[in-house]
C-alpha positions as CSV (number, residue, x, y, z in Angstrom):
1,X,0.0,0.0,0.0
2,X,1.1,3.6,-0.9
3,X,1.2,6.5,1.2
4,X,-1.6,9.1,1.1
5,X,0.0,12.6,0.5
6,X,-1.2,15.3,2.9
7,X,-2.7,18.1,0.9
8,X,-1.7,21.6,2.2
9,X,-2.5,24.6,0.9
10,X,-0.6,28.0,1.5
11,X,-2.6,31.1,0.7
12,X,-0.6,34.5,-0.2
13,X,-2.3,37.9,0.6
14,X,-0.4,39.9,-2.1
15,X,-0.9,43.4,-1.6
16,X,1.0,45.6,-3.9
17,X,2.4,48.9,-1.9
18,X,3.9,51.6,-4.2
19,X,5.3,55.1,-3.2
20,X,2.9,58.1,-3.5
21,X,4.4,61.1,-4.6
22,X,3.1,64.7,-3.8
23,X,4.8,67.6,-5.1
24,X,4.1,69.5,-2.1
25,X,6.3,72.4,-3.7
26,X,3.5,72.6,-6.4
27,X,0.9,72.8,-3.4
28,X,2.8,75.6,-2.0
29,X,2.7,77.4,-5.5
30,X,-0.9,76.9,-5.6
31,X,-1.7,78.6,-2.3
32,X,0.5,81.2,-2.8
33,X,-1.1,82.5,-5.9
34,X,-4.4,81.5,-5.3
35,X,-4.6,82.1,-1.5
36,X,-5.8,79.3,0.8
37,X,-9.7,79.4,0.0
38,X,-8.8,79.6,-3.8
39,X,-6.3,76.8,-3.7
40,X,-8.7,74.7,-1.9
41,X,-11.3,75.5,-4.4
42,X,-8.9,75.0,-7.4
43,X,-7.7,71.2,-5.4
44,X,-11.7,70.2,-4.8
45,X,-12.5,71.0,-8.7
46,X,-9.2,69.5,-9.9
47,X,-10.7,66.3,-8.0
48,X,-14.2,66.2,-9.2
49,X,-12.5,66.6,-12.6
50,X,-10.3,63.9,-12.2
51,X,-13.2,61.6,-10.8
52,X,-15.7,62.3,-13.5
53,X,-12.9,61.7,-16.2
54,X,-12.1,58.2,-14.5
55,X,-16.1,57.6,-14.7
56,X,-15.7,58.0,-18.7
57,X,-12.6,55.9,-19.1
58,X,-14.6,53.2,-17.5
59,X,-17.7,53.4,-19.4
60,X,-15.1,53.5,-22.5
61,X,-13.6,50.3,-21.2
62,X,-17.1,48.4,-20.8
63,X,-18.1,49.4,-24.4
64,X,-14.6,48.9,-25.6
65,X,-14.1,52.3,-26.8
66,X,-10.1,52.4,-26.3
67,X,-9.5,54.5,-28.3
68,X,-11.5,57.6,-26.4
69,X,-9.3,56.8,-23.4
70,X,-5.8,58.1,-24.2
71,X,-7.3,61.7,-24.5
72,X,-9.0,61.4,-21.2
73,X,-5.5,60.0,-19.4
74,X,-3.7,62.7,-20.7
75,X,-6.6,65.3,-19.0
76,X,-6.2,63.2,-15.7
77,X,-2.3,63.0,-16.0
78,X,-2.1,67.0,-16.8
79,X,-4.4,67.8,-13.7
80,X,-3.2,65.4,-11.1
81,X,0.1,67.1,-12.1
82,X,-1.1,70.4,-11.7
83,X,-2.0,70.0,-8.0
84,X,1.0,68.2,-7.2
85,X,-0.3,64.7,-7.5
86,X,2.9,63.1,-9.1
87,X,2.1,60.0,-8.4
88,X,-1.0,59.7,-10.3
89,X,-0.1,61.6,-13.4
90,X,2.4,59.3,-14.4
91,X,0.2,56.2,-13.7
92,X,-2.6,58.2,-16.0
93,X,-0.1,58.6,-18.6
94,X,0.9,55.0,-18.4
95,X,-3.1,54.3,-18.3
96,X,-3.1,55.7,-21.8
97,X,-0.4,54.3,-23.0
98,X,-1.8,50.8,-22.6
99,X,-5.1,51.7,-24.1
100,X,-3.2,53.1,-27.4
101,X,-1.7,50.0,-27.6
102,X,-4.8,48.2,-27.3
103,X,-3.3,46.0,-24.3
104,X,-6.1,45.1,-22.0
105,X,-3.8,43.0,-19.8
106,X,-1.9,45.7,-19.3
107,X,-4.0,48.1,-19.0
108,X,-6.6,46.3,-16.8
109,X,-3.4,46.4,-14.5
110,X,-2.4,49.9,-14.9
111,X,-6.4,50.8,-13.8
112,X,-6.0,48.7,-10.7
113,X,-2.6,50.6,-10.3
114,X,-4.2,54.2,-11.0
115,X,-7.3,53.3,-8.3
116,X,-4.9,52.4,-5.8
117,X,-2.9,55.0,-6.1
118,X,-5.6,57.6,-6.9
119,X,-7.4,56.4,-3.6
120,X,-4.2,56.8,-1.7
121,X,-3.2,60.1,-3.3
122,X,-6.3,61.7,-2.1
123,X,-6.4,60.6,1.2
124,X,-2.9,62.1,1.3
125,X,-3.2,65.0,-0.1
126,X,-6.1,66.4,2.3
127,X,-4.2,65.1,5.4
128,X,-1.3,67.9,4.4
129,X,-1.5,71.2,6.5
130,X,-3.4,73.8,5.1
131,X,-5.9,72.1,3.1
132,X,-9.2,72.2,5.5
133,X,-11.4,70.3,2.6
């Protein structure tokens, strides 16, 4: 008679942690010349921008309208940048990349990447001083 293996099984909890990166000299810039209620008021729209672009993209994706998303990442990449969100302008910009290339492997990656970032950016962002949002 053989010997019955044991089955074990080992489960991983993979969660991917990447570096968020505000420009927080950009931030500065912005209240300067705006003042603090302006720059909190040009931060807020730059975010309700950003989110309603993301909504597109994904409504793109589900009717597999790539091509419309490459436009849209460069909007989300040229605003995150513009109120220091570093981090998520580059992962835009890679977003659109992937959909040029018409790489949904990658690109159903790279949205995973921009939503985790994107989430974490925020959260940052309102924790610096000065922002009262």
């Amino acid at each position: 008679m053989g010997q019955r293996g044991v089955g074990v099984t080992i489960i991983f909890d993979l969660r991917p942690a990447e570096r968020i990166v505000i420009d927080t000299a950009q931030l500065d810039e912005l209240f300067r010349r705006l003042g603090d209620r302006g720059a909190e008021t040009f931060v807020m729209e730059a975010v309700e921008a950003i989110s309603d672009l993301l909504a597109e993209v994904d409504g793109f994706v589900r009717t597999g309208n790539l091509a419309a998303i490459a436009p849209r990442a460069q909007q989300v990449s040229r605003i995150s940048a513009e109120v220091g969100l570093t981090s998520l302008a580059r992962v835009a910009r890679d977003m659109g990349i992937t959909a040029t290339r018409g790489d949904m492997v990658a690109y159903r990656a790279v949205w995973e990447r921009l939503v985790r970032i994107g989430d974490r950016s925020l959260a940052q962002v309102w924790e610096l001083p000065g922002l009262s949002i």
